[in-house]
BAROBA-201586 format. One record per residue: residue in three letters; x, y, z of N, C-alpha, C in turn. Coordinates in steps of 0.02 Angstrom, whole numbers, plus 32768, in hexadecimal, padded with zeros to 4 digits. Layout:
BEGIN
ALAXYZXYZXYZ/...
***
This chain:
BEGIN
UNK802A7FC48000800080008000802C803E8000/UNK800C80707FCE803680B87FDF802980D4801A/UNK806280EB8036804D8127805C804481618056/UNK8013818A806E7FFF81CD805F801F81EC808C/UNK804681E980A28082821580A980B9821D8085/UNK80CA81EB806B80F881EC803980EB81FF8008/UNK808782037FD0808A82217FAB809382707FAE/UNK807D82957FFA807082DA7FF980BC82F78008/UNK80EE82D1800B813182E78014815883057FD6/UNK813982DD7FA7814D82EA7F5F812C83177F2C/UNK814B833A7F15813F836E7EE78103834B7EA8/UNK812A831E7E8A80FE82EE7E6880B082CC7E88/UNK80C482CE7EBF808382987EF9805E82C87EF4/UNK807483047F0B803983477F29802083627EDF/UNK803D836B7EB8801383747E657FE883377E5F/UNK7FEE830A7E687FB882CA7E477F9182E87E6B/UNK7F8582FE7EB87F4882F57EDA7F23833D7EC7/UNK7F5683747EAF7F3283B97EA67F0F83927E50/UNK7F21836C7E1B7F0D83637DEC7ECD83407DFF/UNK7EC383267E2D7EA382E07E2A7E61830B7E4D/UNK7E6E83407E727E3283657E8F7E25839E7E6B/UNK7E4383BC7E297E3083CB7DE97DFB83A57DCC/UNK7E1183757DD07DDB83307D987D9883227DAB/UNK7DA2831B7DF17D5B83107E137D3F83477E26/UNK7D6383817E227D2D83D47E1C7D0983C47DFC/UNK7D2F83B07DA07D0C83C17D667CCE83927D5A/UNK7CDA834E7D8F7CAC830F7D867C6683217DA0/UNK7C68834B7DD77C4183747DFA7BF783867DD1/UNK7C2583B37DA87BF583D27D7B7BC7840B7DB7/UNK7BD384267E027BA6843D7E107BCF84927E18/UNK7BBE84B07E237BC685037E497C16850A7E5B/UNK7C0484CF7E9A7C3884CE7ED57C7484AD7EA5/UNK7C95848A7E7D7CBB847D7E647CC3849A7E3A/UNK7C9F84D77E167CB8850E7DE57CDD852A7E11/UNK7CC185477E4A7CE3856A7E897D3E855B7E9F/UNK7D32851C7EA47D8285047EB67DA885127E74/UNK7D7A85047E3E7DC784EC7E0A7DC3853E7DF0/UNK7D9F856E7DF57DB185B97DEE7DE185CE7E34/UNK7DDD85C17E5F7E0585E67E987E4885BA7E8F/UNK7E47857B7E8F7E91854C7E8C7EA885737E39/UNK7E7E85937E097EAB85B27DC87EDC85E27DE4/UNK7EAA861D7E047EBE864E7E037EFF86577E3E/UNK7EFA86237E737F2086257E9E7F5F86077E85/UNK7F5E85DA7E5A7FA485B67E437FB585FD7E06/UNK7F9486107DED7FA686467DCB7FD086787DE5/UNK7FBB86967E157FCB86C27E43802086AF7E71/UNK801E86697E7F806986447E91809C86277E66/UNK807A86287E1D80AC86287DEB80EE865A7DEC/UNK812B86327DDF8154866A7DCF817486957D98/UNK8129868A7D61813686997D1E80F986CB7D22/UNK80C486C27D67809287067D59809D87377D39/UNK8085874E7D03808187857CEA80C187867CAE/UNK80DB87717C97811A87517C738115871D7C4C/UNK812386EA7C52812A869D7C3580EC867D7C40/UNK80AD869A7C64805C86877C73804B86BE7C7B/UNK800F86C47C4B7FDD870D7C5A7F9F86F77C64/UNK7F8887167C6E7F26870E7C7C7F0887467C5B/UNK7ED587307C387EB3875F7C067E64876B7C3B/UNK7E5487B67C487E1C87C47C557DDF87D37C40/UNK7DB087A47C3F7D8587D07C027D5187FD7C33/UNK7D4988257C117D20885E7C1D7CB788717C0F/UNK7CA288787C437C5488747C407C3B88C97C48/UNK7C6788E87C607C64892B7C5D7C43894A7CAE/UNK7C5488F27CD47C48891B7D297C8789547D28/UNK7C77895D7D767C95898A7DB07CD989777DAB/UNK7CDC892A7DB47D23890A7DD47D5289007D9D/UNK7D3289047D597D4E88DB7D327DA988F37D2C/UNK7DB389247D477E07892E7D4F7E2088FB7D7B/UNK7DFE88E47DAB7E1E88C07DE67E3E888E7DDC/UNK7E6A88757DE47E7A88177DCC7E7287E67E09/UNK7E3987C47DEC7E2E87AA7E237E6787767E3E/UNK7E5687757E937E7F87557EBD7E7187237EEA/UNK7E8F86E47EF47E7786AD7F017EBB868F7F39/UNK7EAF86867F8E7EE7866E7F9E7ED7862F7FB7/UNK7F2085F07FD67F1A85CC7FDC7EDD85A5800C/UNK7ED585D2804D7EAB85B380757E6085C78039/UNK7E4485F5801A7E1785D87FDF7E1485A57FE1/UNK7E5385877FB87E4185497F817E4A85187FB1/UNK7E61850E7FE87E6284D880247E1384DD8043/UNK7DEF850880467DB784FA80687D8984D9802F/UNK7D9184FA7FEC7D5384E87FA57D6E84877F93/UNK7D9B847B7FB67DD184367FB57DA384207FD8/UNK7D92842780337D8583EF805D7D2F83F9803C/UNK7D268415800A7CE283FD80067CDD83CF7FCA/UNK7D0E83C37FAD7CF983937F637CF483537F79/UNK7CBB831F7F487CD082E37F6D7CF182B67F44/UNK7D0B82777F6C7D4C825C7F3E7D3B81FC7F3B/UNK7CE9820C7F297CBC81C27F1F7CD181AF7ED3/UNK7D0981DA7EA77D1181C87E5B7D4B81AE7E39/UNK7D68819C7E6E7DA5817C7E697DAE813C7E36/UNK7D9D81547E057DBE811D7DC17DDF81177DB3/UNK7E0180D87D977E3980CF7D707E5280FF7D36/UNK7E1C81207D0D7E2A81517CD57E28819F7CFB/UNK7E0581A27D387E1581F57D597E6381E47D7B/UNK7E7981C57D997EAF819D7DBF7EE681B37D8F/UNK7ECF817D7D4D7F18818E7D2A7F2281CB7CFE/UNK7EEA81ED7CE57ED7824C7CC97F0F82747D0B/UNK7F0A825E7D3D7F1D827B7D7C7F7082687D78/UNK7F72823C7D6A7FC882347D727FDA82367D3F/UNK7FC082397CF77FE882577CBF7FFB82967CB4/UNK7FD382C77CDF7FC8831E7CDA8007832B7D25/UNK800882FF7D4C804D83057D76809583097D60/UNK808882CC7D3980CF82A07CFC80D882EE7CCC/UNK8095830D7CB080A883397C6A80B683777C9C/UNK80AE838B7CD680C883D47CED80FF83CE7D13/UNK813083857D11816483887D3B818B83CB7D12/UNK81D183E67D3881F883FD7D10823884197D4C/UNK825483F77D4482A883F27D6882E8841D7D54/UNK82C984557D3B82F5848F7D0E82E984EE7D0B/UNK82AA84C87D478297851B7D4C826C85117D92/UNK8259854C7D9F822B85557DFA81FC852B7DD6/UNK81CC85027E19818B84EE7E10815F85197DEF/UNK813385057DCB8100851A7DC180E0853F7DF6/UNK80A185657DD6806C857B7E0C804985477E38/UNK803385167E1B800884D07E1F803C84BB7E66/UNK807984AA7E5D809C84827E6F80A884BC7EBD/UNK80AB84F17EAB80AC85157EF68075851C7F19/UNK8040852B7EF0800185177F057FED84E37F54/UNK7FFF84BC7F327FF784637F4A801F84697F7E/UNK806B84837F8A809E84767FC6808184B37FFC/UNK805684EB7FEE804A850E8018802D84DF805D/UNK803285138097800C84EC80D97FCA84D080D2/UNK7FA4850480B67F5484F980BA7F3F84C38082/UNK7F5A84D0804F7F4E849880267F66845B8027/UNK7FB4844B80387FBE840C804E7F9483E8807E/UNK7F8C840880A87F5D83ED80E37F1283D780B5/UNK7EEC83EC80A97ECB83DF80767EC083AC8044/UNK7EFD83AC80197F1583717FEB7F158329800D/UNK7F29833B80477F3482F680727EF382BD8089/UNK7EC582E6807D7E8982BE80687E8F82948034/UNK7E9282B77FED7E9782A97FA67EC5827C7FA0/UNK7F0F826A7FDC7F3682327FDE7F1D82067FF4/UNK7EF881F6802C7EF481D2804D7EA581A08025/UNK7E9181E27FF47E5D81B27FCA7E8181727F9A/UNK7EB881957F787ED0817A7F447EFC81367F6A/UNK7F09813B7F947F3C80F77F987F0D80C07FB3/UNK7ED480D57FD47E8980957FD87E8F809C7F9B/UNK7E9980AB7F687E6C80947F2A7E81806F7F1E/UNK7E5E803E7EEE7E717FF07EE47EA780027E84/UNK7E70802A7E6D7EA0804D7E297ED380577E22/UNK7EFD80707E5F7F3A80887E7E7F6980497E8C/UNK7F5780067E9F7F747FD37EB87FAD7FCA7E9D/UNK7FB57FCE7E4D7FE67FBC7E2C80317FE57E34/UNK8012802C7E528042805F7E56808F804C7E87/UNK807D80137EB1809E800B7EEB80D37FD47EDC/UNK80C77FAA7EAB80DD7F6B7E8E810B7F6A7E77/UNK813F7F457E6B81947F557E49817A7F337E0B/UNK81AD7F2B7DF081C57F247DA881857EE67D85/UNK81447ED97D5F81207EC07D58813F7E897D0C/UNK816D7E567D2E819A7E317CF381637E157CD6/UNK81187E017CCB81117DE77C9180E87E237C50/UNK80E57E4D7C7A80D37E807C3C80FA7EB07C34/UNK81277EB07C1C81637EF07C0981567EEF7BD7/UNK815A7F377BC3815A7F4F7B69818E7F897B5F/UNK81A47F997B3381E17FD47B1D81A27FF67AF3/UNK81A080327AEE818A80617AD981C5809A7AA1/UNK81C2808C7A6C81EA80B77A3881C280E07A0D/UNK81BE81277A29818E81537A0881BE817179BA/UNK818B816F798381A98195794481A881D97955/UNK81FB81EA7947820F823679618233823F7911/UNK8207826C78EE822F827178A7827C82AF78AD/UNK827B82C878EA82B282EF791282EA82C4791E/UNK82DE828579348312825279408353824C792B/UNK838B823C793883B6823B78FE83D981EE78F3/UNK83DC81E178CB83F581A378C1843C817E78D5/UNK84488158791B847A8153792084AA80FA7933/UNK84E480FA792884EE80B7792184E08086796D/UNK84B88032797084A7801679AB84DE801B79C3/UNK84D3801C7A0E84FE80147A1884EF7FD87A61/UNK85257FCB7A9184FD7F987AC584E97FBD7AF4/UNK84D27F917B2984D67FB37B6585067FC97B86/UNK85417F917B7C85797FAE7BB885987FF37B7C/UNK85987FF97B3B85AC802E7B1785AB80657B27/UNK854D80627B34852080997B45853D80B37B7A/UNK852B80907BB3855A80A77BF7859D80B17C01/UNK85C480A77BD885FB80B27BD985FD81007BB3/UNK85E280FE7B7785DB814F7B5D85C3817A7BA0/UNK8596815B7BA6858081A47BCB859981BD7C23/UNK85BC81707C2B85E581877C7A860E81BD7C49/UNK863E81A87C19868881D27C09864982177C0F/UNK8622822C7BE985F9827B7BC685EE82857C09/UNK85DF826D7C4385B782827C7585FA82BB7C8C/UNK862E828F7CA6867482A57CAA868782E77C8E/UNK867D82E67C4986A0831A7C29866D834B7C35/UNK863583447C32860283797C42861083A67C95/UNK8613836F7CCB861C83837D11866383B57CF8/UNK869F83967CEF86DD83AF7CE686D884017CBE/UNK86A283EB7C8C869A84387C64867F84687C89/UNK865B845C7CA0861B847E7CD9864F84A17D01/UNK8672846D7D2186A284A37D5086CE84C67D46/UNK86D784D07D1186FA84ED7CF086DE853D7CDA/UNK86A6853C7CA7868A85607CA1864785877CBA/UNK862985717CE285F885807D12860685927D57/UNK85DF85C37D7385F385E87DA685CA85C77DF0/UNK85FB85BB7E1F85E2859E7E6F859485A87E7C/UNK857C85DA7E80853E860E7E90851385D37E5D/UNK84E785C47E88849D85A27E63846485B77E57/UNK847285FD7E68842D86347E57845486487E08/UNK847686457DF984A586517DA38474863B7D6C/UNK845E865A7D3E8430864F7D17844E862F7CD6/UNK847885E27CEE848B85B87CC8844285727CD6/UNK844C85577C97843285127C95845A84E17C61/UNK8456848C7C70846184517C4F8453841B7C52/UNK847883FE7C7B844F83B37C65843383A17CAA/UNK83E583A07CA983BC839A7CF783BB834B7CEF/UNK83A783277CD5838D82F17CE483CC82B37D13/UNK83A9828F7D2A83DA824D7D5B83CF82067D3F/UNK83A281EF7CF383A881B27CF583D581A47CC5/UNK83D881557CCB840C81467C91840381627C58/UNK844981537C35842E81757BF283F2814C7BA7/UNK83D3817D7B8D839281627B7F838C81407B4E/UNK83DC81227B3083E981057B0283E0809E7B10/UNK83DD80B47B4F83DF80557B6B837880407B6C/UNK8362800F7B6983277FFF7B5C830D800B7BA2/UNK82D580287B9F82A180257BC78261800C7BAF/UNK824880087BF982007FED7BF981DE7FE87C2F/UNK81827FE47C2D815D7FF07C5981317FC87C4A/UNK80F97FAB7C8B80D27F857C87808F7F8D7C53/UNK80717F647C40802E7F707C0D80027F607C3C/UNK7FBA7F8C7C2B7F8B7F8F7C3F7F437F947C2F/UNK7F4B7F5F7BF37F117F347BE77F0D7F677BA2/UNK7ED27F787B957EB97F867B707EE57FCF7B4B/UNK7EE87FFD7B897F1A80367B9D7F5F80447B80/UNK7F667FFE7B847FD07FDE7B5F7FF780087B92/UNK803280097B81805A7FFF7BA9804A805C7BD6/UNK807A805F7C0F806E80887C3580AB80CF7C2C/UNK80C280A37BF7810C80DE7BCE80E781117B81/UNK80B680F17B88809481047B50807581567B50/UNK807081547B948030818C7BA4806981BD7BF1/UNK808981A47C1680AE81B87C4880E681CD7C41/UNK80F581F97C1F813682277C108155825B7C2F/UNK819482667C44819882A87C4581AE82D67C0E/UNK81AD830A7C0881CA83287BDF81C183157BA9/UNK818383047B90817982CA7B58817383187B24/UNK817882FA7AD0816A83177AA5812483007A86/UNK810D83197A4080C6831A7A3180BE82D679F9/UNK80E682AF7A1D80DC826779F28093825B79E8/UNK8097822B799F8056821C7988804681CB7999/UNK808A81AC797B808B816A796F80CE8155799A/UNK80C0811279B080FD80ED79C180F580B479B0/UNK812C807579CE8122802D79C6813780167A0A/UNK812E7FE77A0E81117FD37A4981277F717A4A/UNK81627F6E7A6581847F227A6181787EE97ABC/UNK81457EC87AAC814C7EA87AF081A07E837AFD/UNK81AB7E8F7B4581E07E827B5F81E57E437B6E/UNK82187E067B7F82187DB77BB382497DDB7BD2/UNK82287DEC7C1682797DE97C5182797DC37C61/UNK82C27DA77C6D82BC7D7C7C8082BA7D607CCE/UNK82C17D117CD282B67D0C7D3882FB7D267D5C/UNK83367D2F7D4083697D307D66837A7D707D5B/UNK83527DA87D3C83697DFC7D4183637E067D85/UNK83937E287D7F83AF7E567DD783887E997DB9/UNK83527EAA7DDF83287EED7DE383287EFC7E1D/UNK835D7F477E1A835B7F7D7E5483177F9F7E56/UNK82EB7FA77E9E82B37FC77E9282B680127EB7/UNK82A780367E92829D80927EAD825780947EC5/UNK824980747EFB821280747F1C81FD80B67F4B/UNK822B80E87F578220813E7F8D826881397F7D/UNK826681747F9882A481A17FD682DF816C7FDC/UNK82D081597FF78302810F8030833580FA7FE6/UNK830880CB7FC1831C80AE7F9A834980D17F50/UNK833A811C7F55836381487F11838B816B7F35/UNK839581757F7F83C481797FB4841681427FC2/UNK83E281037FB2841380F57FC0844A80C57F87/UNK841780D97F42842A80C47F0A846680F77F16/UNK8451813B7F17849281667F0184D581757F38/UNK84BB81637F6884F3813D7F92852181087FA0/UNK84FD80CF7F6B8532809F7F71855780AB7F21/UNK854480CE7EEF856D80D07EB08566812F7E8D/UNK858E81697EC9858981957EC385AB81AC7E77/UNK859081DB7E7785C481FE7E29858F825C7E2A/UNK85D5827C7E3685CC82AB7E5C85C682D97E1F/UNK858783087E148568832B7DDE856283767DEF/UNK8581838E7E29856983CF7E3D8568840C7E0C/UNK859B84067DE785A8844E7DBC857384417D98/UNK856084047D718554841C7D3D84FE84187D5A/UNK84D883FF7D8584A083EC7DA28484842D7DC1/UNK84BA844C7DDF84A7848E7E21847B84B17E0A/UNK848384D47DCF843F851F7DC4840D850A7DBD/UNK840784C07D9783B784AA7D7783AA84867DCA/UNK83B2846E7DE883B5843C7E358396847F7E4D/UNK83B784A87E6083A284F27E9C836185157E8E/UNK837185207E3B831D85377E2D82EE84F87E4C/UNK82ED84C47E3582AA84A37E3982AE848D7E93/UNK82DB848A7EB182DB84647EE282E584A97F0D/UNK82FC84DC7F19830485167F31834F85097F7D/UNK836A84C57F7C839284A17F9583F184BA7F5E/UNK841084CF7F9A845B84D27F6E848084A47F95/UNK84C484867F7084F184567F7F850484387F6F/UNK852A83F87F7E854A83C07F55850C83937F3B/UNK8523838A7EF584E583517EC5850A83137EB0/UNK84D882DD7ECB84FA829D7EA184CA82827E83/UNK84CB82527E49849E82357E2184C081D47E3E/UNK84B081AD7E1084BF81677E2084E181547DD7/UNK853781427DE58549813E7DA3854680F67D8F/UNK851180FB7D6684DA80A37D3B8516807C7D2E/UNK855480A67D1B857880797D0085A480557D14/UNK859680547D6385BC802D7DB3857780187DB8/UNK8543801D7DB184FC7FF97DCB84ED7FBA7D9D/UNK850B7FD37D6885017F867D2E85217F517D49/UNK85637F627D6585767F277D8A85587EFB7DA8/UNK85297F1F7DD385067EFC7E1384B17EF67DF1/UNK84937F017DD184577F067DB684447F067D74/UNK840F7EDF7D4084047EDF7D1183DF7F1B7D00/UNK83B27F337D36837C7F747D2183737F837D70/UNK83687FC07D53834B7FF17D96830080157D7E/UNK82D17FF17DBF82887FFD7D9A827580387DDB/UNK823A80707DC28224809D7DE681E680977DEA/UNK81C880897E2D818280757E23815480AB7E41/UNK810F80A77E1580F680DD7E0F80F7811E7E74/UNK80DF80FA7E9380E080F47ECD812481277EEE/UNK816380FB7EC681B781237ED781BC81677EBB/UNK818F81677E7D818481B97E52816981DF7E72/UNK813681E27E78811282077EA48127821C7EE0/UNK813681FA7F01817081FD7F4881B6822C7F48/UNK81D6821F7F11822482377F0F8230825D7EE1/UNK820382537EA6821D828E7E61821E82DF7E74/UNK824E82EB7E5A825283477E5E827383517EB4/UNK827083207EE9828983327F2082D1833E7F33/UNK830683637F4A832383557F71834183197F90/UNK835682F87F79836982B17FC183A582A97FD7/UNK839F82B3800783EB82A080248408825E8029/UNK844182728016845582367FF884A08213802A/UNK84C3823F804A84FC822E8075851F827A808D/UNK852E827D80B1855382BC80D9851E82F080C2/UNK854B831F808085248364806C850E83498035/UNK85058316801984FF830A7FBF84AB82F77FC9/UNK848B83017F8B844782F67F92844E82F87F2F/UNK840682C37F40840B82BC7EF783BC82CD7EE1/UNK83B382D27E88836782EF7E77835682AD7E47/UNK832282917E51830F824E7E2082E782847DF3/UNK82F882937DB382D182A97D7C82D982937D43/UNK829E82907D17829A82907CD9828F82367CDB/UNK828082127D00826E81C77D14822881B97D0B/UNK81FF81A07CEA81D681997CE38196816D7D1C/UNK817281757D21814181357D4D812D80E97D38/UNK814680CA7D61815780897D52819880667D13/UNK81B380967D1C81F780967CBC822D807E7CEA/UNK825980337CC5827F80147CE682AB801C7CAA/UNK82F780247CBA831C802D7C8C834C80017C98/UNK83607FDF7C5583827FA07C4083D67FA37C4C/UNK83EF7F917C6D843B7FA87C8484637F767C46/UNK844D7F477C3884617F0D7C1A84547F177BCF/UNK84707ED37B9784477EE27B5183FD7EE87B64/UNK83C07EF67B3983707EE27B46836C7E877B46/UNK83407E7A7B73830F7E427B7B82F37E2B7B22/UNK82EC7DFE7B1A82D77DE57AED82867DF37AC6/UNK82847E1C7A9A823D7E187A8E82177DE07A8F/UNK81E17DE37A8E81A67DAD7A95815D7DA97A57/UNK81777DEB7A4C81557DDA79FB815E7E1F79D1/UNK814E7E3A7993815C7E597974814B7EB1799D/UNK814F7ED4797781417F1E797980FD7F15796D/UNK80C57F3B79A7809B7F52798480807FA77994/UNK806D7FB6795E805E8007794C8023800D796A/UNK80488065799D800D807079CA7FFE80B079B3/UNK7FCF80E7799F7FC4813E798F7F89816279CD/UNK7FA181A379CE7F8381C179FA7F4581E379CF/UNK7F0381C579F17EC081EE79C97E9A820D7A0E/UNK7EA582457A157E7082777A437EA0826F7A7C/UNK7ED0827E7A7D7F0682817AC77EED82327ADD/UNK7EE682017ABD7EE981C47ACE7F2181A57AA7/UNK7F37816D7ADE7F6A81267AA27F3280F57A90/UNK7F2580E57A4A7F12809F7A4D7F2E808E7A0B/UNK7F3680377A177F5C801579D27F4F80267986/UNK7F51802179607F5B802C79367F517FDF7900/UNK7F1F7FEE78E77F057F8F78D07F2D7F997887/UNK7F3B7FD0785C7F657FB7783A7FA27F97783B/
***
C-alpha cells in the first residue's frame, strides 16, 4: 500500500492530488466545483513565477464597476472550496488523467510552476491530504506500488522524424559513452561556469541513464503499455511501436521504490555532478550544494535494470534527497513505472506493433 505521506512529500505526489481534485471539480458539474477550479486558477496564477511574463491572463470585460480589478484568489480559498469536493469518483481513467497531467508539468530546469506552489502551500497541503489518503484505498492505484511487472514489459519507440540516425551500439558501449561525456561535461562546467547557483546558467538536468539503453513499462490491458501515455518532457508524438519484452527469471532489478531506495542507490555508486547540475537543481529544488547522480555504469555491474515504480515517482521526483554528508541527489526526467535496461535488451516476444495517438488518446493501430 502507498503511503499518503509519502505521496504529499513529493512535488510529483502533491500535483497528482491538486490534478486529481481538478478532475472531480469538473465531474461535479455543480456551482461549488466551478468555484474551486476558478479560485485554485487564479491562485496558482497569482504564485506563478512567470505571472505577468511567461503566463498572462486575459480579462474580459462586461463593462461593470470592477472590471479593472484582477481578480484575487488565496490559498486558504482554494483549501476550504477543496474540503468540500467529494472524492466517490475515483476511477481508473480520472486516476490515470490525474497522473499523466503530473508526469506533463514536471520540469527540473526552472522554479515550480504556480500549480506546483500552489499544492506545497500550508493550507492547501493540509487539504490535499484528504485527496491522498483517497487515492492509495483505491484499488485503481494498486498497481502503482508494485516493482518491475516481468510478464508484461513492452519498449515503447515513438516516431521522432527530429531523430538522428545513429550507429547500435551495446549496452556496456552506451554506458561507457556516456560515463566518459558525463566527465567531460562535469570537468567543463567547472571550468566555465560560475560557483553562485542563483547564475542564470542551464544544462544537463536530468539523472537517468542514458536514453540510448532499452526501456520499458508495464501494459495495461486495453490502455498498452504505461510508457505510452506517461512522459516527461515528452514531445507531440503521433505514432510509436510498441515491442513486448521476455525478462527474464534471473534479471537482477534494482527497485526505486521512495527516498530510501534513490538515496541509497546514489550512495553506494556516487559520481559527483555539481557544476554542471547546480543552477538547474537550485531553481527547481530552491536547495544549494554538493550533487550526485548514480554512475549506471558501476551499477551495471551489480544490476541488469533499475525499475521506478509508480508509487517511488510520486514520492521522490523533483525532491532534494540526501544522499551522504552534504551531497543530495534530484531523480528527474524518470518516468512512472520505466525500468531501464543496464544490460543488452531482453529478448522480444513478438513483432512490433503500431500504436497512434487519436483525441490525446493511445490506441493500436489495426493497420
Amino acid at each position: 500500500m502507498i503511503d499518503p505521506d509519502d505521496v504529499m512529500a513529493g512535488p510529483r505526489g502533491r500535483r497528482l492530488c491538486l490534478e486529481l481534485a481538478a478532475g472531480l471539480a469538473r465531474a461535479t458539474g455543480t456551482p461549488e466545483g466551478d468555484e474551486y477550479l476558478r479560485a485554485a486558477f487564479l491562485c496558482a496564477y497569482h504564485l506563478d513565477p512567470g505571472a505577468g511574463t511567461s503566463r498572462m491572463m486575459v480579462l474580459v470585460s462586461d463593462g461593470g464597476p470592477d472590471d479593472d480589478a484582477e481578480p484575487i484568489s488565496t490559498p486558504a480559498d482554494v483549501a476550504r472550496r477543496l474540503d468540500g469536493l467529494p472524492l466517490d469518483r475515483l476511477g481508473p481513467g480520472v486516476l490515470l488523467a490525474a497522473l499523466q497531467a503530473a508526469v506533463d508539468n514536471a520540469r527540473y530546469w526552472q522554479e515550480p510552476d504556480g500549480e506546483d506552489v500552489l499544492a506545497a502551500t500550508a493550507e492547501v497541503r493540509a487539504s490535499l491530504s484528504r485527496v491522498a489518503a483517497a487515492v492509495v484505498s483505491s484499488s485503481p492505484a494498486a498497481w502503482w506500488v508494485t516493482p518491475l511487472e516481468r510478464t508484461t514489459q513492452a519498449s515503447v519507440v515513438f516516431d521522432d522524424p527530429a531523430a538522428r540516425t545513429t550507429p547500435a551500439l551495446t549496452a556496456e558501449q552506451t554506458l561507457r559513452r556516456w560515463h566518459d561525456g558525463t566527465l567531460e561535461e562535469e570537468a567543463r562546467a567547472q571550468r566555465e561556469r560560475p560557483a553562485d547557483p542563483r547564475a542564470p546558467f542551464s544544462g544537463t538536468w536530468w539523472s537517468t541513464p542514458p536514453h540510448g539503453l532499452t526501456r520499458t513499462t508495464r501494459q495495461l490491458g486495453d490502455a498498452g503499455p504505461v510508457g505510452l501515455g506517461l512522459v516527461e518532457d515528452a514531445f507531440s508524438w503521433e505514432r510509436a511501436s510498441v515491442r513486448a519484452i521476455s525478462v527474464p527469471a534471473e534479471a537482477r532489478v534494482y527497485e526505486v521504490d521512495g527516498v530510501q531506495a534513490w538515496s541509497d542507490l546514489c550512495r553506494r555508486f556516487p559520481l559527483d555532478v555539481t557544476a554542471s547540475r547546480r543552477h538547474d537543481w537550485f531553481r527547481t529544488t530552491g536547495v544549494a550544494g554538493r550533487w550526485v547522480i548514480p554512475d549506471w555504469a558501476r551499477v551495471a555491474d551489480r544490476y541488469d535494470a533499475v525499475h521506478l515504480t509508480t508509487a517511488g515517482y510520486l514520492a521522490t521526483a523533483g525532491r532534494a534527497v540526501a544522499v551522504d554528508g552534504d551531497a543530495r541527489s534530484v531523480l528527474a526526467n524518470w518516468n512512472p513505472d520505466e525500468a531501464y535496461w543496464l544490460t543488452d535488451p531482453p529478448p522480444a516476444t513478438e513483432a512490433g506493433r503500431r500504436w497512434r495517438r487519436v483525441d490525446d488518446r493511445w490506441q493500436e493501430d489495426p493497420r
